[in-house]
C-alpha positions as CSV (number, residue, x, y, z in Angstrom):
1,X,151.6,-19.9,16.8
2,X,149.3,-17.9,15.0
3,X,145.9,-16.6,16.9
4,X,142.8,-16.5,14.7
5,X,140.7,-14.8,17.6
6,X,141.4,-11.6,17.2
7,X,141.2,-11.2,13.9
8,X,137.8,-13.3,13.7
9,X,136.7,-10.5,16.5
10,X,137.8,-7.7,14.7
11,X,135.5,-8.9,11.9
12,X,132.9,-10.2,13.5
13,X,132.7,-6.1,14.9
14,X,133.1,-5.5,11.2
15,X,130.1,-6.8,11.0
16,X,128.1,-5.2,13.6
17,X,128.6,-1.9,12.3
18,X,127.3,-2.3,9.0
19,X,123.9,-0.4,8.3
20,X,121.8,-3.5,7.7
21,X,123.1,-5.2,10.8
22,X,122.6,-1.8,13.2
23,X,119.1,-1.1,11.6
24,X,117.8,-4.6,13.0
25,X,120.4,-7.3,12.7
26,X,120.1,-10.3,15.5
27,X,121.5,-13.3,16.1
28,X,125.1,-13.2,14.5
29,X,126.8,-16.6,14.4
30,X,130.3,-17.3,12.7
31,X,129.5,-20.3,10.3
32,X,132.0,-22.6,10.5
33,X,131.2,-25.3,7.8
34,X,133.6,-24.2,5.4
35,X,135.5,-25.8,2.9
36,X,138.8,-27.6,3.8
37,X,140.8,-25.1,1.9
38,X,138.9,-21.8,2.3
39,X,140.9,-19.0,3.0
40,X,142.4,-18.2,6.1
41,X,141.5,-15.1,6.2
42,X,138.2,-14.7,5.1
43,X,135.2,-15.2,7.5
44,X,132.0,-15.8,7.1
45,X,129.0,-15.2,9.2
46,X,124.6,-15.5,9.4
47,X,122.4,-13.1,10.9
48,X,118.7,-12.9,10.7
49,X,117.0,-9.2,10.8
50,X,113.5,-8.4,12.5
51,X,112.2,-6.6,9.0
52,X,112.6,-9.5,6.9
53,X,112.0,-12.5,9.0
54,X,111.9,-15.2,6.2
55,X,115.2,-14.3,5.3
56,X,118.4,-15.1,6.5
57,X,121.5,-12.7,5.3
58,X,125.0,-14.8,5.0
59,X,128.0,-12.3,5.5
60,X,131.5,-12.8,3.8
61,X,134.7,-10.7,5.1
62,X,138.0,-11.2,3.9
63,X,140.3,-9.6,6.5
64,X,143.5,-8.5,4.3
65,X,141.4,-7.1,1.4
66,X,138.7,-5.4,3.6
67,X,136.3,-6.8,1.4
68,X,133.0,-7.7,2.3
69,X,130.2,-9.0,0.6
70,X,126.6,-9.6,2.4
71,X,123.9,-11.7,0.4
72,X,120.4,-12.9,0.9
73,X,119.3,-16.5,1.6
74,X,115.6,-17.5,2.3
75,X,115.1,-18.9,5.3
76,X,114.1,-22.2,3.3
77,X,117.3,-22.5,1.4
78,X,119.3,-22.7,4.8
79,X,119.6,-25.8,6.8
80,X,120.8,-25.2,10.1
């Protein structure tokens, strides 16, 4: 049987690393409301960052690829 956790670890540190995050990222949480079919692979994440507080930046990985694509939200489009 196939093991997501160390994969979703590995990008989770992925994420971590990344200038934005290290400069004065907080908060990281894996969201896991995602479509029924979304790809296995691919992981998304939130984090919220101490210079832009009204903000909220939504993170997208896809583990075979390496690609990753980090986006803003306002803190008022997000429902939590």
């Amino acid at each position: 049987m196939y093991d997501r956790q160390l994969e979703l670890s590995a990008a989770k540190q992925r994420i971590e690393v990344q200038p934005l995050f290290v400069q004065d990222g907080y908060d990281l949480k894996q969201v896991v409301d995602v479509p029924i079919f979304y790809p296995a692979n691919t992981y998304q994440f939130m984090f919220k960052h101490h210079g832009e507080t009204d903000h909220l930046y939504h993170a997208t990985i896809d583990m075979v690829t390496g690609e990753m694509l980090i986006e803003t939200k306002s803190s008022t489009q997000v429902v939590e």
